[in-house]
C-alpha positions as CSV (number, residue, x, y, z in Angstrom):
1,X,0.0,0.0,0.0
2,X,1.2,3.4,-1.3
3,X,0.7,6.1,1.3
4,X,1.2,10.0,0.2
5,X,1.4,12.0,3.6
6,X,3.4,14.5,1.5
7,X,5.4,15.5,-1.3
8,X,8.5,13.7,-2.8
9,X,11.1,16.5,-2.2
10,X,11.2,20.1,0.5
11,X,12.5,23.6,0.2
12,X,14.3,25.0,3.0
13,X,16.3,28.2,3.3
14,X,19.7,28.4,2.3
15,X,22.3,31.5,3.8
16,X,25.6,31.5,2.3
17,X,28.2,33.8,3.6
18,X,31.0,35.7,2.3
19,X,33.3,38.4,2.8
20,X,32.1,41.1,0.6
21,X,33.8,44.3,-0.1
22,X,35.9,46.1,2.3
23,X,36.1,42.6,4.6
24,X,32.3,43.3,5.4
25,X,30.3,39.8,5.3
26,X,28.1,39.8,2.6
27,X,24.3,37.3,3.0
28,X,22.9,35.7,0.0
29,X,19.4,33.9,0.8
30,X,17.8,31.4,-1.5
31,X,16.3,28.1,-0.9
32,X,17.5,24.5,-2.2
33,X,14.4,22.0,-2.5
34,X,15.9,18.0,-1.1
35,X,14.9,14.7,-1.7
36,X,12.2,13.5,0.9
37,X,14.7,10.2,2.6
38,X,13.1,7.1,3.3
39,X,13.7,6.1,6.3
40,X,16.4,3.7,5.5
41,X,17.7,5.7,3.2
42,X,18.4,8.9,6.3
43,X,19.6,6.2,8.8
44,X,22.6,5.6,6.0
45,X,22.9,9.0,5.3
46,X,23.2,9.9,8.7
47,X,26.0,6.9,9.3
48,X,27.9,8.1,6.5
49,X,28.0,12.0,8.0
50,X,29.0,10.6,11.7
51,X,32.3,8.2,10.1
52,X,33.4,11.8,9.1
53,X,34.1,12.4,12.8
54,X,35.3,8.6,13.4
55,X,39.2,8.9,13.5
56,X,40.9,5.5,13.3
57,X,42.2,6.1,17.1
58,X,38.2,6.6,17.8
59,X,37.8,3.6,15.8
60,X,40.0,1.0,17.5
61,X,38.9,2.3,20.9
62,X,35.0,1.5,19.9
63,X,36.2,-2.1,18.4
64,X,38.4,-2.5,21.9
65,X,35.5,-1.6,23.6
66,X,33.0,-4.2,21.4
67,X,36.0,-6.6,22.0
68,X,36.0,-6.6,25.8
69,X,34.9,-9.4,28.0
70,X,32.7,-6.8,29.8
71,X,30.9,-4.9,27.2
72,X,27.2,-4.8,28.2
73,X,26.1,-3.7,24.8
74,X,22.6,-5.2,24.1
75,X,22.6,-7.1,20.6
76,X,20.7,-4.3,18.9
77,X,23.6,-2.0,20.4
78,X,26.2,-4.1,19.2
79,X,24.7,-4.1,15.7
80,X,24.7,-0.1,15.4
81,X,28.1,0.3,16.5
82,X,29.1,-2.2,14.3
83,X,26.8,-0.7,11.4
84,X,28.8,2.6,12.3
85,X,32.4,1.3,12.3
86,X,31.5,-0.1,8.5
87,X,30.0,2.6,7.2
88,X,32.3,4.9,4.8
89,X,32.6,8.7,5.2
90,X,30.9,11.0,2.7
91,X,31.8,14.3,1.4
92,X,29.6,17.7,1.2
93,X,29.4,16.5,-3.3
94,X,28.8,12.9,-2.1
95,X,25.6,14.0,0.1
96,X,24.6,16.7,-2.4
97,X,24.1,14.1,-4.9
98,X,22.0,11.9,-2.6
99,X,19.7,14.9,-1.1
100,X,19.7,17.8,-3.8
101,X,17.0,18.2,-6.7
102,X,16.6,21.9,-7.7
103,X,17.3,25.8,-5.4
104,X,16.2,29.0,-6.0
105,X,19.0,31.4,-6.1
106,X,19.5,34.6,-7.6
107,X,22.6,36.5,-9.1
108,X,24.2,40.0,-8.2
109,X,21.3,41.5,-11.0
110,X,18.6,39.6,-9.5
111,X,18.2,37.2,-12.5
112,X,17.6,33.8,-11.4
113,X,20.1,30.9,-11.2
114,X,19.2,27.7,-12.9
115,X,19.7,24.5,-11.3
116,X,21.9,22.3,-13.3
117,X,24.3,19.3,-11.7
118,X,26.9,21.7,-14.0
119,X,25.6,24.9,-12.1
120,X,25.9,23.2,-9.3
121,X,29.7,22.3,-9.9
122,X,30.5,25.3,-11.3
123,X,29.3,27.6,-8.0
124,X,30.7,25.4,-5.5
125,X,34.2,25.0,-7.1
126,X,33.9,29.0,-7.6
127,X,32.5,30.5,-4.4
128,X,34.5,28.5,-1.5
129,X,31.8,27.4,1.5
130,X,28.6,27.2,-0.9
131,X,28.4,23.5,-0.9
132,X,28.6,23.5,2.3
133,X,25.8,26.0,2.9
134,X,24.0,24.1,1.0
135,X,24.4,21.1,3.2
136,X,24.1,23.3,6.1
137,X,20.5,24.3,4.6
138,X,19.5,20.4,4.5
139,X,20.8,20.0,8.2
140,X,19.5,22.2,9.7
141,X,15.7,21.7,8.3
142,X,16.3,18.2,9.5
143,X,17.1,19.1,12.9
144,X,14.5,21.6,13.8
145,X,12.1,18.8,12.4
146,X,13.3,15.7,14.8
147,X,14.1,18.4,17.5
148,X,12.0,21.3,17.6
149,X,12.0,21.9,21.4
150,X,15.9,22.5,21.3
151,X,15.3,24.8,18.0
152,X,12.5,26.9,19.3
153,X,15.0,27.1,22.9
154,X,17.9,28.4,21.0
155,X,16.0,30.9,18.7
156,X,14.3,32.8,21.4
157,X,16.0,36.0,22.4
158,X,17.0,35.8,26.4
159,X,15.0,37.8,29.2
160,X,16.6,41.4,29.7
161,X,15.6,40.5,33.4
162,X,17.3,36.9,33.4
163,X,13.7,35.5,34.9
C-alpha cells in the first residue's frame, strides 16, 4: 500500500556567507528543494556524516571496547556500533548528490540561477563554502524537524531580566 502524507522533495532556506567588499560579510538567501529520505535511506545518510568524525584512534577504541569481555552492549547496540564502524565517510558532493534536486537562487542583477548538476559544480568549485551551505540548509531543516524543542530554545532571544 502506497501512502502519500506529502510530497517527494522540500524547500528549506539556504544562507551563504561571504566576505564582501571592504572585509564586510556579505548574506545571499535562496532556498535549495531536497529529496524527501526514506527512512532507511536517512539512517545511512546519517551513518555516513557521523564516520566523518570517526578517526581511526576513535575507531580502535570502539572495536576495543565491542571486544572486551565486559561490554554490556545489548545485541541491537552491538549491531549499530558495528553498522557505524562499517559505514564509509561522505563528502559535502557525495551528500549533495544523494539529497539535492533543484534551489532558488538569484545572481548580483537579480536574475535567477538555474539549477543544473553543471551549475551546481561550477558555484561550489567558484564560491568556497557554498556547498557546504547548502548542506548546512539540509541539516539544519532536519534538525528543527526531529528536534524542535531545542530549536524553538535556541531561537528565542534571552530575558533582559534573566527571569
Amino acid at each position: 500500500m502506497a501512502v502519500v502524507l506529502a510530497s517527494v522533495a522540500f524547500w528549506a532556506p539556504v544562507t551563504y556567507r561571504l566576505i564582501g567588499d571592504d572585509g564586510k560579510p556579505e548574506v545571499i538567501e535562496g532556498r535549495a528543494r531536497y529529496k524527501r529520505l526514506k527512512t532507511s535511506e536517512r539512517k545511512a545518510l546519517d551513518r555516513s556524516i557521523r564516520a566523518n568524525n570517526l578517526m581511526p584512534d576513535v575507531r580502535a577504541a570502539i572495536r576495543k571496547r565491542l571486544d572486551a569481555d565486559d561490554c554490556n552492549f545489548t545485541a541491537k547496540e552491538r549491531a549499530e556500533v558495528q553498522a557505524d564502524l562499517a559505514a564509509e565517510p561522505i563528502t559535502d558532493e557525495q551528500f549533495l548528490q544523494a539529497v539535492l534536486v533543484d534551489w532558488d537562487f538569484k545572481d548580483k542583477t537579480g536574475a535567477a540561477i538555474a539549477y543544473t548538476p553543471a551549475a551546481k559544480a561550477e558555484l561550489c568549485e567558484d564560491w568556497d563554502g557554498f556547498e557546504a551551505a547548502l548542506v548546512r540548509g539540509y541539516t539544519d531543516a532536519q534538525e528543527a524537524v526531529l528536534k524542535p524543542q531545542e530549536t524553538e530554545k535556541n531561537s528565542v532571544a534571552p530575558s533582559g531580566t534573566g527571569s
